[in-house]
SEVO-944196 format. One record per residue (C-alpha): residue number from 0; residue in one letter; x, y, z. Coordinates in nm, 4 decimals, decimal comma. Layout:
// SEVO-944196
ATOM resi resn        x        y        z
ATOM  NUM    A        X        Y        Z
...
//
This chain:
// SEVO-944196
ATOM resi resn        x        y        z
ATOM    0    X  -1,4008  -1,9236   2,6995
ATOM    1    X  -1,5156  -2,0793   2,4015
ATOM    2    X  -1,8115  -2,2718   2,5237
ATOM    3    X  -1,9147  -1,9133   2,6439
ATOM    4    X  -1,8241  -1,7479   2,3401
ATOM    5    X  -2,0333  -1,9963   2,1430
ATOM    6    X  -2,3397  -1,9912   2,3622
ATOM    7    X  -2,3535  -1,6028   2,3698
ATOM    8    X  -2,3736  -1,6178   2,0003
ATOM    9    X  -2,6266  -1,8325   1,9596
ATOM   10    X  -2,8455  -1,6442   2,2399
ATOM   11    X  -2,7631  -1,3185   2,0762
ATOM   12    X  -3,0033  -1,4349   1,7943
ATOM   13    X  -3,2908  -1,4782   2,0247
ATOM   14    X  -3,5938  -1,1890   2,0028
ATOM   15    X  -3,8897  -1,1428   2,1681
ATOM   16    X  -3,8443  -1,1516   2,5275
ATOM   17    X  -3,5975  -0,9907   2,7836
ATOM   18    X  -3,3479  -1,2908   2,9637
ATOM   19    X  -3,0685  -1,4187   3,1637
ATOM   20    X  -2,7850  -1,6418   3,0752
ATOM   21    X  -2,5965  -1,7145   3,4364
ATOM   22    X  -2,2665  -1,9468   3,3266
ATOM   23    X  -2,0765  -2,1971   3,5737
ATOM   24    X  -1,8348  -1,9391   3,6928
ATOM   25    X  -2,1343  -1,6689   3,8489
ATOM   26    X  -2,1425  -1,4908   3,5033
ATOM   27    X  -2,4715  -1,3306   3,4216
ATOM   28    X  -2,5251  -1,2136   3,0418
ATOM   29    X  -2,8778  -1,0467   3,0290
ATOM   30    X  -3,0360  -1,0498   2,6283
ATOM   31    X  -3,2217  -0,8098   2,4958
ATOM   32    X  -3,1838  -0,5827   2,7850
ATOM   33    X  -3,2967  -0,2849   2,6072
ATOM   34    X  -3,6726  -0,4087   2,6541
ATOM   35    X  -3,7698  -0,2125   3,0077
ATOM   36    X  -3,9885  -0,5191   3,0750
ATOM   37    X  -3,8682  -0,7784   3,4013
ATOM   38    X  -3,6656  -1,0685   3,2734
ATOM   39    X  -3,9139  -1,3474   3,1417
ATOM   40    X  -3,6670  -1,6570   3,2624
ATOM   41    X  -3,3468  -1,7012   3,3687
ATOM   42    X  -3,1330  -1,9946   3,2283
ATOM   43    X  -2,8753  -2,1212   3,4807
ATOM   44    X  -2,5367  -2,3300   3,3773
ATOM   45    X  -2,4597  -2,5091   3,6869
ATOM   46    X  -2,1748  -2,6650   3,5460
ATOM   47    X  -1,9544  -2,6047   3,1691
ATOM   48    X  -2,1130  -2,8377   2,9390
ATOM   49    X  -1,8657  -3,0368   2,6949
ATOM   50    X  -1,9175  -2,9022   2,3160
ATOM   51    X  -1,7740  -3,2514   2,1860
ATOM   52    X  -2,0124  -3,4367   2,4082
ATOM   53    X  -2,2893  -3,1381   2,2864
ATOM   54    X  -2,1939  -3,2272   1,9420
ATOM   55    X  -2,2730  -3,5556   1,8973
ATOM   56    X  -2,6490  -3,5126   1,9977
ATOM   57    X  -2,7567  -3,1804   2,1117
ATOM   58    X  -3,0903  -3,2997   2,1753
ATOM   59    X  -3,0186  -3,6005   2,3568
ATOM   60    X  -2,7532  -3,4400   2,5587
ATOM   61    X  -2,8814  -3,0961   2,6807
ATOM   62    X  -3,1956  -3,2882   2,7742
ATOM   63    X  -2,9870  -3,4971   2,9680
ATOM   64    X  -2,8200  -3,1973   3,1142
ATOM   65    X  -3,1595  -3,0643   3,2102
ATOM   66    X  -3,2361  -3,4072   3,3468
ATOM   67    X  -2,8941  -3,4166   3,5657
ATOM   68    X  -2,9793  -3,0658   3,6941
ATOM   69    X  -2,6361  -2,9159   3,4893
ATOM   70    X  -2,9140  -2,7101   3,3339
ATOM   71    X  -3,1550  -2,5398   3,5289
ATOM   72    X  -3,3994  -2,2149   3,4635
ATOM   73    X  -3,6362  -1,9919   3,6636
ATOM   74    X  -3,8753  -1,7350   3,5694
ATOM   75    X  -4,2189  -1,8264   3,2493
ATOM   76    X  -4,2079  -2,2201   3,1389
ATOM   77    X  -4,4515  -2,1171   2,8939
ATOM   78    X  -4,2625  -1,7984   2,7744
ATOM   79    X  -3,9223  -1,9889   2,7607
ATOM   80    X  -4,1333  -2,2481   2,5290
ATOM   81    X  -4,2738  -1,9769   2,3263
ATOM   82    X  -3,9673  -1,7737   2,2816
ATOM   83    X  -3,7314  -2,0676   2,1639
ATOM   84    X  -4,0598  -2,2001   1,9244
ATOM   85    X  -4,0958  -1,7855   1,7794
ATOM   86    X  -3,6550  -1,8253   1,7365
ATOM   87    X  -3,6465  -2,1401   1,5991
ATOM   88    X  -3,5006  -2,0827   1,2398
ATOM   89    X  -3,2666  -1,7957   1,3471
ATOM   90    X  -3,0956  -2,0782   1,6482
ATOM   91    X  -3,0773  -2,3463   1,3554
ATOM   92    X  -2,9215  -2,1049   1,1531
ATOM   93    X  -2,6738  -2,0234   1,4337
ATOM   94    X  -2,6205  -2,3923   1,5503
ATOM   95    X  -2,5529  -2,4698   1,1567
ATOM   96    X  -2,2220  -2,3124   1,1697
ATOM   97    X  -2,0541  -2,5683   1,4097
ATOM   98    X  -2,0233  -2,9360   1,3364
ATOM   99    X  -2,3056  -3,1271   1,4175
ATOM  100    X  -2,2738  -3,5038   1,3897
ATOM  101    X  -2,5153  -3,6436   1,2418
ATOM  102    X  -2,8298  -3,7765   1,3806
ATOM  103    X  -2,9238  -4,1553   1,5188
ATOM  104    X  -3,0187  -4,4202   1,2384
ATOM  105    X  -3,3966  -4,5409   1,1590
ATOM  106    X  -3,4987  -4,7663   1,4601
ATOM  107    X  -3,5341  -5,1470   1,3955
ATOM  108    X  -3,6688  -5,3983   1,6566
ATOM  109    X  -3,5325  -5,7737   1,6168
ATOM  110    X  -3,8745  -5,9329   1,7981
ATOM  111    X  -4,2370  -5,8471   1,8702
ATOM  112    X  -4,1126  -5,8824   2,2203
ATOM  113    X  -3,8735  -5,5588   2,2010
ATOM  114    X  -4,1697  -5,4006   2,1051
ATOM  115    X  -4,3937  -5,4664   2,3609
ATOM  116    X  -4,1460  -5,4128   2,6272
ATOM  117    X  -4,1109  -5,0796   2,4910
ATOM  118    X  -4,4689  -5,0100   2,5045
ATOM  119    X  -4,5150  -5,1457   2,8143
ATOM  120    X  -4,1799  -4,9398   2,9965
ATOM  121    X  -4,4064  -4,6308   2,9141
ATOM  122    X  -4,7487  -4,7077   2,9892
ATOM  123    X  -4,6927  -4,9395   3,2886
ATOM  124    X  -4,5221  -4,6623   3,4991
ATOM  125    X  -4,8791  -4,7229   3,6935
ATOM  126    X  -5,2620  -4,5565   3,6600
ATOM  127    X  -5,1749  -4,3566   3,9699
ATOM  128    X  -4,8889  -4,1290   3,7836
ATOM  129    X  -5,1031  -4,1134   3,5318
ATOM  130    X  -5,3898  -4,0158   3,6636
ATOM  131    X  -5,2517  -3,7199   3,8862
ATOM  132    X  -5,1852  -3,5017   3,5401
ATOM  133    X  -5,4675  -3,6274   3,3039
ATOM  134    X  -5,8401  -3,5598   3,3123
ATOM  135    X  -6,0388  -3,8218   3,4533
ATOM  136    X  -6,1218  -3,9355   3,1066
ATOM  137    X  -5,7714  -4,0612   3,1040
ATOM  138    X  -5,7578  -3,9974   2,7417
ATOM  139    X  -5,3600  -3,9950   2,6760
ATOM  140    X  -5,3361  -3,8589   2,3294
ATOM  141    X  -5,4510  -3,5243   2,1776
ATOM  142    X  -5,7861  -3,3402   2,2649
ATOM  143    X  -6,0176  -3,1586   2,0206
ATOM  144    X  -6,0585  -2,7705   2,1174
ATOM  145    X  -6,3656  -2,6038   1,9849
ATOM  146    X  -6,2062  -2,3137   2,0950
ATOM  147    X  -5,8986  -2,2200   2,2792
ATOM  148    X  -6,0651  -2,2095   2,5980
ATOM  149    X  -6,1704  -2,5188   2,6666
ATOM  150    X  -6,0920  -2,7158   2,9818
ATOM  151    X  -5,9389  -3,0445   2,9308
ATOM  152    X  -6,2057  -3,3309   2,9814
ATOM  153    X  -6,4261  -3,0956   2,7767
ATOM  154    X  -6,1605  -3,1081   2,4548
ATOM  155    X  -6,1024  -3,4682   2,5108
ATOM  156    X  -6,4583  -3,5737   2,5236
ATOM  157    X  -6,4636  -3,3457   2,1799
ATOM  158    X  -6,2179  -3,5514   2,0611
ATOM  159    X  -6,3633  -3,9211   2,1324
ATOM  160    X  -6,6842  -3,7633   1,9524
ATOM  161    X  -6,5392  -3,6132   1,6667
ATOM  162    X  -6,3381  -3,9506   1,5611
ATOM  163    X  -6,6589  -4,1821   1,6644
ATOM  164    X  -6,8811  -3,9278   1,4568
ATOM  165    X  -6,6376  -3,9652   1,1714
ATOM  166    X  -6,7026  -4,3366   1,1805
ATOM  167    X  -7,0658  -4,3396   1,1136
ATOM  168    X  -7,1369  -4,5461   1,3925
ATOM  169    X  -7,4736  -4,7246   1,3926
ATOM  170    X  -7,6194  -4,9729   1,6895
ATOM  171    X  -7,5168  -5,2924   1,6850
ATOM  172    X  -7,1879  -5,2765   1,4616
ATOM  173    X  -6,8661  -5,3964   1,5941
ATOM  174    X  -6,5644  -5,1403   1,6582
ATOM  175    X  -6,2408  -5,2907   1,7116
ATOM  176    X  -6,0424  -4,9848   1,9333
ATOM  177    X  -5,6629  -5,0980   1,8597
ATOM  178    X  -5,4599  -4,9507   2,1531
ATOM  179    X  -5,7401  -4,8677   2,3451
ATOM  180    X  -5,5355  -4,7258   2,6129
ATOM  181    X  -5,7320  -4,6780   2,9001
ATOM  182    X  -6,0907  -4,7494   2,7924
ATOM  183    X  -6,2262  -4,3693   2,7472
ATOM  184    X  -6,2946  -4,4246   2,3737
ATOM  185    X  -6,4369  -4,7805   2,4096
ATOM  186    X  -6,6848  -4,6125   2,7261
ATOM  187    X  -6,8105  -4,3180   2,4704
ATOM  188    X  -6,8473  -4,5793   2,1586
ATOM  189    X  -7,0672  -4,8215   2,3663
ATOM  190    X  -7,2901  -4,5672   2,5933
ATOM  191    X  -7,3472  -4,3313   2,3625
ATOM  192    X  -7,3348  -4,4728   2,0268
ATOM  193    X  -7,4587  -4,8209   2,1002
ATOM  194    X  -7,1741  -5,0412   1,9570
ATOM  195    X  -7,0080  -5,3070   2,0842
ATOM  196    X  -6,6614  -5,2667   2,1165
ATOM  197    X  -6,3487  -5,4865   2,1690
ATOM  198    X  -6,0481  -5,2654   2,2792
ATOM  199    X  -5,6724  -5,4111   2,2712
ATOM  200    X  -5,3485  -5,2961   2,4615
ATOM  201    X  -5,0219  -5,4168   2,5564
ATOM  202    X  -5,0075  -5,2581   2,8432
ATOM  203    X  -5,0895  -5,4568   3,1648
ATOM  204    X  -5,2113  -5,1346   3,3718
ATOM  205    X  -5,4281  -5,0184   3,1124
ATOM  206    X  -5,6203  -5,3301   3,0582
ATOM  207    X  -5,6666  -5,3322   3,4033
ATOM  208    X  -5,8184  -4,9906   3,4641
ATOM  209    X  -5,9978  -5,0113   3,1217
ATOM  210    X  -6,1754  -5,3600   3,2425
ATOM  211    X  -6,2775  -5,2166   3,5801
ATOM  212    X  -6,4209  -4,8785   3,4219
ATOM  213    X  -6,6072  -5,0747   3,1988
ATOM  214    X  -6,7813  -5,3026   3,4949
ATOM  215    X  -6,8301  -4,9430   3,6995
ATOM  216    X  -6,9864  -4,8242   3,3602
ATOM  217    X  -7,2145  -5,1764   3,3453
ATOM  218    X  -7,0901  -5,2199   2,9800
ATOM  219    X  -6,9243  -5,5411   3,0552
ATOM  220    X  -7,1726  -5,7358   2,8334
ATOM  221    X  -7,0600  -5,4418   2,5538
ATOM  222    X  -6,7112  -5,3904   2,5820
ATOM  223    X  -6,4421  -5,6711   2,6388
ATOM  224    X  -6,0893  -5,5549   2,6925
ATOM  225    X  -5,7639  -5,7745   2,6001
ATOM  226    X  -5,4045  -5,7557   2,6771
ATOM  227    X  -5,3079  -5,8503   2,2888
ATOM  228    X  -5,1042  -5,7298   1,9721
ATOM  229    X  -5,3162  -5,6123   1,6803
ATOM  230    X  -5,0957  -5,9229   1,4574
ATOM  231    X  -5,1918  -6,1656   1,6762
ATOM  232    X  -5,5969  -6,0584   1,6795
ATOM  233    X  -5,5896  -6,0679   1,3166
ATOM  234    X  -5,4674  -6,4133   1,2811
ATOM  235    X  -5,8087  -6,4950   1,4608
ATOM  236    X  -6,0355  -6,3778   1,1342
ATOM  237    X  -6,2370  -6,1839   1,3558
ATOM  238    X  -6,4667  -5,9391   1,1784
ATOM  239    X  -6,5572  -5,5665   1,2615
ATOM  240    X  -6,7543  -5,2893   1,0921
ATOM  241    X  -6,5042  -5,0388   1,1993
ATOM  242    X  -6,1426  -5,0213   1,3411
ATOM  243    X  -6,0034  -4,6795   1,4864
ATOM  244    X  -5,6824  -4,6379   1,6405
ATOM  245    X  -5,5760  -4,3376   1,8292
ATOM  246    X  -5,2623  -4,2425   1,9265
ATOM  247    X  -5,1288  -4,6354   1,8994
ATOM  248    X  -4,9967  -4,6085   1,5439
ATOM  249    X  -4,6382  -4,4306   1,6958
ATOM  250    X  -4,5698  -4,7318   1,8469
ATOM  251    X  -4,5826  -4,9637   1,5270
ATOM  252    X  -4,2587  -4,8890   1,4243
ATOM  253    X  -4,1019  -4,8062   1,0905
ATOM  254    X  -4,0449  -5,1746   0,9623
ATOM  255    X  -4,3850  -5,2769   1,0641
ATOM  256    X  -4,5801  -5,0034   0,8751
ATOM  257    X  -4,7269  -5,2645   0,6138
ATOM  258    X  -4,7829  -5,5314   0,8914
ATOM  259    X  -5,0455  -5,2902   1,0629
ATOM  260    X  -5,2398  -5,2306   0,7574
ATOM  261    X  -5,2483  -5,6014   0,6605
ATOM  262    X  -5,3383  -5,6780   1,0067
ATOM  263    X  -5,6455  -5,4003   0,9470
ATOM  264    X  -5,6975  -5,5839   0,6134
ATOM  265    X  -5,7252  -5,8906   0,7461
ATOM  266    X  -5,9940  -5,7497   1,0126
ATOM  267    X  -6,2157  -5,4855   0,8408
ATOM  268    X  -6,5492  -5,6295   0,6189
ATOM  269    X  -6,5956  -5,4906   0,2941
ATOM  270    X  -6,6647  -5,1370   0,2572
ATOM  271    X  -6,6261  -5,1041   0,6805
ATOM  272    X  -6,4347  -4,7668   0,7619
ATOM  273    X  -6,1221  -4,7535   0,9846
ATOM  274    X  -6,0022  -4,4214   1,1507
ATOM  275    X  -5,6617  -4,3671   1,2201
ATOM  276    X  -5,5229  -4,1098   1,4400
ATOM  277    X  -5,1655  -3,9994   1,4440
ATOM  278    X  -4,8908  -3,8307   1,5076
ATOM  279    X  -4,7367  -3,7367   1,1951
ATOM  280    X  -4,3617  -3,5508   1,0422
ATOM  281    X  -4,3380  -3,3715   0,7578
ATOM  282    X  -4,0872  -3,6102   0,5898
ATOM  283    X  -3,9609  -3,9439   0,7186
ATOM  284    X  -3,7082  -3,8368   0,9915
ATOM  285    X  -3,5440  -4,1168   1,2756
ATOM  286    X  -3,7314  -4,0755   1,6124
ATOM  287    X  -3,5375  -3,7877   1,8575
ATOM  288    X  -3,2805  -3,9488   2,0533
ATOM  289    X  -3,4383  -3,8593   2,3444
ATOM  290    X  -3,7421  -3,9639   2,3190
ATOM  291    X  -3,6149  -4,2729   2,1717
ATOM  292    X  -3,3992  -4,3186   2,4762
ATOM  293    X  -3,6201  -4,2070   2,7703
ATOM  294    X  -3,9843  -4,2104   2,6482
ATOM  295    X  -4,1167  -4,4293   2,3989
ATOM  296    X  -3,8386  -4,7002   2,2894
ATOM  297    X  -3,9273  -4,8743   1,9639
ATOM  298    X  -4,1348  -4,5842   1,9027
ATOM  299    X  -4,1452  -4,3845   1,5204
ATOM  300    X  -4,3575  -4,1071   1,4209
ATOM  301    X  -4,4491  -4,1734   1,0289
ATOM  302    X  -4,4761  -3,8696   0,7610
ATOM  303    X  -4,8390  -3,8722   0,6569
ATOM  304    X  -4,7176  -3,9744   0,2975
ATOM  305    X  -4,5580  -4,2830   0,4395
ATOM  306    X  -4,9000  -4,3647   0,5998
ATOM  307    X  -5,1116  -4,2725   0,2241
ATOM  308    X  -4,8803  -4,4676   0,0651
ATOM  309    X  -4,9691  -4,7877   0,1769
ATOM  310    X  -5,3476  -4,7238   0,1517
ATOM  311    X  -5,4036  -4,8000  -0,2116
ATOM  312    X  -5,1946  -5,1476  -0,1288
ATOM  313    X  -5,5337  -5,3026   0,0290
ATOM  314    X  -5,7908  -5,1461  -0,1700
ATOM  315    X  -5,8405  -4,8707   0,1639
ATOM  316    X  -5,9812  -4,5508  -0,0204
ATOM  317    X  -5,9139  -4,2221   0,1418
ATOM  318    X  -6,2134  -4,0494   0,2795
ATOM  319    X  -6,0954  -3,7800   0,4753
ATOM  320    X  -5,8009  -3,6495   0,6028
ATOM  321    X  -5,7718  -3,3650   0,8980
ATOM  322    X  -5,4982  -3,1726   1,0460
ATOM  323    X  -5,5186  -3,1154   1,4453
ATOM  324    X  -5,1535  -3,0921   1,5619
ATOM  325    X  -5,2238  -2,7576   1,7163
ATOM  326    X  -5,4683  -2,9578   1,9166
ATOM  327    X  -5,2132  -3,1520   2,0544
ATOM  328    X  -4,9762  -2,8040   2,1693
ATOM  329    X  -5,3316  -2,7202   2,3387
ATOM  330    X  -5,3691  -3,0422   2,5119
ATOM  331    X  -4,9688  -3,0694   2,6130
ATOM  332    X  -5,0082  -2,7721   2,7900
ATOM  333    X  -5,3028  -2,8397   2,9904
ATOM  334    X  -5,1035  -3,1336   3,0826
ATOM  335    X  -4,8197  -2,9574   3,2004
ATOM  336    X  -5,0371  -2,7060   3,4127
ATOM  337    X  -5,1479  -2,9917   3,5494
ATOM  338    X  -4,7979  -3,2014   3,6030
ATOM  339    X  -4,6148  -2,8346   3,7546
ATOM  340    X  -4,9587  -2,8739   4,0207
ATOM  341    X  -4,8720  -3,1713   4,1545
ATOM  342    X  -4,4554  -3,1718   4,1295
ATOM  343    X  -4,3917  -3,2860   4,4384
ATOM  344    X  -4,6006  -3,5561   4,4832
ATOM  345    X  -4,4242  -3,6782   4,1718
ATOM  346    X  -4,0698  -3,6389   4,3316
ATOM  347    X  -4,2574  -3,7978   4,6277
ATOM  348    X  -4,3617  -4,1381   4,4237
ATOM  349    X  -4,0413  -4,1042   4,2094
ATOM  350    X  -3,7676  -3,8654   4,2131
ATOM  351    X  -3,6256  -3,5486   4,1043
ATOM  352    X  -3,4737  -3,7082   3,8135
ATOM  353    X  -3,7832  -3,8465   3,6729
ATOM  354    X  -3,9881  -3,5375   3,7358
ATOM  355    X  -3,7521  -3,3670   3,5123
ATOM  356    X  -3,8164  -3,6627   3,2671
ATOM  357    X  -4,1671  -3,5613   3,2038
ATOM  358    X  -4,1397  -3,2074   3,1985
ATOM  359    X  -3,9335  -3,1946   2,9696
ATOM  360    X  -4,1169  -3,4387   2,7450
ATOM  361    X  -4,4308  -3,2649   2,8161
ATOM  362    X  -4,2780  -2,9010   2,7482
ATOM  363    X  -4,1188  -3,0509   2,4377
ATOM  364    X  -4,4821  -3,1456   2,3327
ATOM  365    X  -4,5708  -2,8283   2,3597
ATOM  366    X  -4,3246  -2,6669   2,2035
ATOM  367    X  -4,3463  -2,9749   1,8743
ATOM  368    X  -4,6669  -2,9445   1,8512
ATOM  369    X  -4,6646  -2,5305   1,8117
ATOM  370    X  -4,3695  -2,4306   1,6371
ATOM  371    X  -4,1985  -2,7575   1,4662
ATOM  372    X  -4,3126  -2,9354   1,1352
ATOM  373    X  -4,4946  -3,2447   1,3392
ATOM  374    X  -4,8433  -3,2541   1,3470
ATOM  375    X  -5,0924  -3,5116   1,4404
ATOM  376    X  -5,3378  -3,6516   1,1377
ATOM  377    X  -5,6663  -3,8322   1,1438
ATOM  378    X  -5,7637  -4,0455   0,8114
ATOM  379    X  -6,0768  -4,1880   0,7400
ATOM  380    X  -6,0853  -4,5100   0,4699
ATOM  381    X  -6,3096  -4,7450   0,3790
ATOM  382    X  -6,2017  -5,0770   0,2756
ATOM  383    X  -6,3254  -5,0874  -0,0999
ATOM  384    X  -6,5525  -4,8220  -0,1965
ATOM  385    X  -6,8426  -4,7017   0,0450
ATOM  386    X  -7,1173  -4,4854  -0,1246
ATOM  387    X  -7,3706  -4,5301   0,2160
ATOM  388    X  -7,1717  -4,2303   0,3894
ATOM  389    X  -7,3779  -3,9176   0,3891
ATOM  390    X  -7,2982  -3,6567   0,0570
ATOM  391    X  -7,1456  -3,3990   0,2954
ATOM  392    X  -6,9375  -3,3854   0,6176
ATOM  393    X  -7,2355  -3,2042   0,7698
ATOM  394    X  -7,2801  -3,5452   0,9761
ATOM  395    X  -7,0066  -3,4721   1,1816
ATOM  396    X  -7,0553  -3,1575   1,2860
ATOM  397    X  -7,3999  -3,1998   1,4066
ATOM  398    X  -7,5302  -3,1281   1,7422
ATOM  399    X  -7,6214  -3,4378   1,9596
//
């Protein structure tokens, strides 16, 4: 009766849309039921839930709940998503009166092996997953919308534009792509712009696929792809005119802030510009549990003002900075449309369990990116002072 008691209260706080509550025992609570509207979802206990268990990590362990099918729901994904982001203070406020333990600690890896076995558990899952959700860009981090509207490979070809435009690129220079994921980035810089790039990963599968889209593109004699750590390139004393990094910089780790930024150092001639795109909090926070658990091990999300900090500690000089993390609630959910479209073949390749995995990290993305303090952040910096960028930002904006 308690765990009951408990969850109605917290569900009585909840506005906005008309729903179901069905407990273990066949009890069905319906909320907000003076709204003459259809019920939006339905939220199904298939088993009581332990509140100490609950307590200790209510994010890890009702995910896992989800995961292990305790937890189940029918009905709007995207209205459950929206409702829970549009309640979001009054449930804290609610789940505030109970005793939470408190969270996990700040991550820290003991090798630079750890690390790239984390990378590689997420990324090496194989192109073919992959590629059944994404756009055939394969771009794997957020898109750029130019409005609301716009389909996927669209927004993501927006994106690789917007950050290459940012860089200034001119024919000829050298672009270092750190985490290069999949190639899409290193394909745009060297057709269109006329650079040649060298793109890095640890992952095994994307180095593969990125090396054979390059020799489908013919920009083999352009673009060379390498299975390597960013630490390890720089203690080459290779040169490039720029360095961008998109969506890698989550996987650097807490600890090894400093180390990337020396490494960048280390890489970057004088007054060259670097781009870096990232997920960001609003204050230093340890990685979810979940997500530390199941999705990216290893991985930490910095606050922007970590990442600033270290700027001045190389002579980098802030150029620009630019919000998109609403971008990245747009782009999650044309990734889920996509996942929910092809379900089964998941549980097919997989299994239930796994497909469950996903959607709920990609319905948490959505839902992160939307309603929660984390955003995703692109600086541009120049190492030492560069006065040869145009006066205004007008350059990249402008039509091709």
């Amino acid at each position: 009766m308690l765990t009951k008691k408990i969850l109605n209260a917290v569900f009585k706080r909840v506005d906005g849309q008309k729903f179901e509550i069905e407990y273990w025992d066949g009890e069905t609570q319906v909320f907000n039921s003076e709204l003459k509207s259809e019920s939006a979802f339905k939220i199904i206990f298939s088993e009581k839930l332990s509140l100490n268990e609950i307590r200790k990590s209510p994010q890890l362990k009702l995910a896992e709940a989800y995961m292990e099918e305790k937890i189940n729901f029918e009905g709007d994904i995207k209205k459950l998503i929206e409702t829970a982001g549009e309640n979001i203070f009054e449930l804290m406020e609610e789940i505030k009166k109970y005793k939470i333990d408190q969270p996990l600690n700040f991550q820290t890896s003991n090798s630079l092996a750890e690390e790239e076995e984390g990378v590689r558990k997420h990324y090496d899952l194989g192109n073919d997953f992959f590629k059944l959700w994404q756009d055939e860009t394969m771009t794997y981090s957020c898109a750029y919308f130019k409005d609301e509207t716009d389909e996927l490979k669209k927004a993501q070809l927006q994106k690789l534009d917007h950050v290459l435009k940012k860089l200034n690129l001119k024919p000829g220079e050298r672009l270092l792509d750190i985490g290069c994921g999949w190639g899409s980035l290193a394909l745009r810089a060297a057709e269109k712009y006329g650079v040649d790039v060298m793109g890095i990963t640890l992952s095994k599968e994307q180095e593969i696929e990125a090396k054979k889209r390059a020799a489908a593109a013919g920009l083999t004699n352009q673009i060379e792809i390498r299975r390597q750590d960013y630490r390890r390139l720089a203690e080459e004393e290779q040169k490039f005119d720029k360095i961008v990094s998109v969506g890698m910089f989550e996987h650097v780790g807490k600890d090894n802030i400093p180390q990337y930024f020396e490494a960048v150092d280390k890489m970057l001639k004088n007054r060259g510009l670097s781009l870096l795109h990232s997920i960001t909090h609003l204050k230093e926070k340890p990685t979810h549990p979940w997500l530390q658990k199941y999705i990216f091990p290893w991985g930490y999300i910095p606050s922007l003002r970590e990442i600033v900090w270290e700027l001045p500690e190389r002579n980098f000089h802030l150029i620009d900075v630019e919000d998109i993390g609403y971008h990245y609630s747009l782009t999650a959910e044309r990734w889920l449309d996509n996942y929910e479209e092809v379900s089964q073949e998941v549980k097919e390749k997989f299994d239930d369990h796994f497909y469950r995995m996903w959607q709920t990290f990609l319905m948490g993305a959505v839902f992160t990116f939307r309603f929660a303090s984390t955003s995703v952040h692109q600086l541009l910096f120049s190492k030492g002072k560069n006065i040869d960028l145009p006066l205004t930002r007008d350059y990249i904006y402008q039509n091709d």
